[in-house]
SEDRENBA-230444 format. One record per residue (C-alpha): residue number from 1; residue in one letter; x negated, y negated, z negated. Coordinates in Angstrom, 1 decimal, padded with zeros to 4 digits, always signed. Example, Ala and Ser with C-alpha at 12.3 -4.5 7.8 and 13.67 -1.06 7.14 Angstrom:
<rs>
R  num  residuo      xx      yy      zz
R    1        A  -012.3  +004.5  -007.8
R    2        S  -013.7  +001.1  -007.1
</rs>
This chain:
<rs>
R  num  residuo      xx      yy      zz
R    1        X  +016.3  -002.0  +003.7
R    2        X  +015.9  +000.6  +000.9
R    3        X  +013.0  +000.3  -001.5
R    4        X  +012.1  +003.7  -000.4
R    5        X  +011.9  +002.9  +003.5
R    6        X  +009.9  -000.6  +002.1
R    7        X  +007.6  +001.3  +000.7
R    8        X  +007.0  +003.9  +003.3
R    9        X  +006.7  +000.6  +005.9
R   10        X  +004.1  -000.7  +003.7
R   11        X  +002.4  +002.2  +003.4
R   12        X  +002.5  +002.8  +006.7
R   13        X  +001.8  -000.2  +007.9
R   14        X  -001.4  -000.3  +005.4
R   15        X  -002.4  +003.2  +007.3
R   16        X  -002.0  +001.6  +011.0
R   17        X  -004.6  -001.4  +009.8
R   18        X  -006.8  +001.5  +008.4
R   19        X  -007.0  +003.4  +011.2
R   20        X  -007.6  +000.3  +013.6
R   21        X  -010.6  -001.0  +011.0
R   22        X  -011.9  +002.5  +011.1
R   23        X  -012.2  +002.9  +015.0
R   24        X  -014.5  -000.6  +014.9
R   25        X  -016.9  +001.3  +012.8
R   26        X  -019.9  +003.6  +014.0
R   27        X  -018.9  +006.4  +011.7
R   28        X  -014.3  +006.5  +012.3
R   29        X  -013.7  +009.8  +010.8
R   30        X  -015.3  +008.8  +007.3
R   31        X  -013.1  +005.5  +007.4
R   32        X  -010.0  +007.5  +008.2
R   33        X  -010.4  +010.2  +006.0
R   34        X  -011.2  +007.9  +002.6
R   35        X  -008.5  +004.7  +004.2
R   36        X  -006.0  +006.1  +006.3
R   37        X  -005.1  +009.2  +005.0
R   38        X  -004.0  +008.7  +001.5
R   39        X  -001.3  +005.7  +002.4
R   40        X  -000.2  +008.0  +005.5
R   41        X  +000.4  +011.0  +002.7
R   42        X  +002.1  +008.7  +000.4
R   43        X  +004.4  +007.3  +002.8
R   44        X  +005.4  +010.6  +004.0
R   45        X  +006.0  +011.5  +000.1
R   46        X  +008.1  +008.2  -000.2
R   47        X  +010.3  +009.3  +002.7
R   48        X  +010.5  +012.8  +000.8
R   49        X  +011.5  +010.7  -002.2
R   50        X  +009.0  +012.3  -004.2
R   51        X  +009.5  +011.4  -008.0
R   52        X  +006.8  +009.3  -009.4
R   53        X  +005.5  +008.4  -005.5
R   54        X  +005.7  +004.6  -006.4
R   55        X  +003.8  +005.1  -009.1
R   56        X  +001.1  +007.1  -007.3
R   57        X  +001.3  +004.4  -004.5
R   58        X  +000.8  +001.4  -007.1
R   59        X  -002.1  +002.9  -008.5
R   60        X  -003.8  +003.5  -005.1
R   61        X  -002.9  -000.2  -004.3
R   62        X  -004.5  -001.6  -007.0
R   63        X  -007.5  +000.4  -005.6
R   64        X  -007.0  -001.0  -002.4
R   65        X  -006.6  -004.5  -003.7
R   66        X  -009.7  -004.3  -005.1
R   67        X  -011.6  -003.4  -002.1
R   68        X  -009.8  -006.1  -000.4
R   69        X  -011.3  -009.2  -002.7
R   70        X  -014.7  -007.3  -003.0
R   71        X  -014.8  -007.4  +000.7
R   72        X  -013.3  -011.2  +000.9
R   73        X  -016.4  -011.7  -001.3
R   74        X  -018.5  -010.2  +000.0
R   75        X  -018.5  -009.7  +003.7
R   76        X  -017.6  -012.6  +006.3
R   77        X  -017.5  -010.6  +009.2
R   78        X  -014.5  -008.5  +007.2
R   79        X  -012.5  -011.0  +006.1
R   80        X  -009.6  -010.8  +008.4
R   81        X  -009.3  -006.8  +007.5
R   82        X  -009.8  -007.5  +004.2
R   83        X  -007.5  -010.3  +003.6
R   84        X  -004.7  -008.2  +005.5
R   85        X  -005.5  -005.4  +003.1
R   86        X  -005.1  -007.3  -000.2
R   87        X  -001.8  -008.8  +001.3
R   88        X  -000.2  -005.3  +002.2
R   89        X  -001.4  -004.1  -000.8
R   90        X  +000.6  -006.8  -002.8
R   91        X  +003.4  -005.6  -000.3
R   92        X  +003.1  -002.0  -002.0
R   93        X  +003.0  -002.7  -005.2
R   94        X  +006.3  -004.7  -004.8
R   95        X  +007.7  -002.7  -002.9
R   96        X  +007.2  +000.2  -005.7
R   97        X  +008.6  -002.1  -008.3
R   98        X  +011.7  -002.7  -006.7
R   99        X  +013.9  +000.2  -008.2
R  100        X  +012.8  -000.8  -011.4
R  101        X  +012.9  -004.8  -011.1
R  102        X  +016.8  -003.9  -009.7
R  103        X  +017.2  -001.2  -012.3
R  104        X  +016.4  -004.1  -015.0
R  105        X  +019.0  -006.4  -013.4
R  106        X  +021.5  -003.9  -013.4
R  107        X  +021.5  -003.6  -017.0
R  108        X  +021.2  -007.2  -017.9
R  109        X  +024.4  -007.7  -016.3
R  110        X  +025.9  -005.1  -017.8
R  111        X  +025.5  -006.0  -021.0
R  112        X  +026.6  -009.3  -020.5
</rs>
């Protein structure tokens, strides 16, 4: 699998959990609209092959991340969402990393 279709799985992926967390809730739409949009967009823009998408996506995943221990912290009843969300958001930031981590490795053993 391509880095680009990684990511877009990831992303998507992330989106499907969103939306699934977000129909549990009393209010859905607020929790689809701030969640499961913005990783649904990005992975669209990663199967675009937008430049600078995996940057874009890192930096929402940090945010995500974030979340994800706050709520591990701070909500028992959440933890299974929230401990899938600080995994998949691990998942995106590698998968975002890749064409560099490979671009590094091809230039190591070129100059060797």
């Amino acid at each position: 699998m391509n880095p680009t279709r990684y990511l877009a799985t990831a992303l998507l992926v992330l989106a499907g959990v969103y939306v699934a967390w977000a129909l549990q809730h009393p209010h859905p739409l607020a929790g689809l609209l701030a969640f499961a949009a913005p990783p649904a967009l990005l992975a669209i823009g990663a199967l675009r092959t937008w430049p600078r998408i995996g940057f874009i996506a890192s930096v929402f995943a940090l945010l995500w991340f974030s979340h994800g221990v706050m709520l591990l912290w701070a909500d028992p009843a959440a933890r299974g969402w929230a401990a899938t969300e600080t995994l998949l958001a691990l998942v995106v930031i590698h998968a975002a990393c890749l064409p560099g981590y490979r671009a590094r490795r091809t230039k190591r053993q070129e100059q060797q």
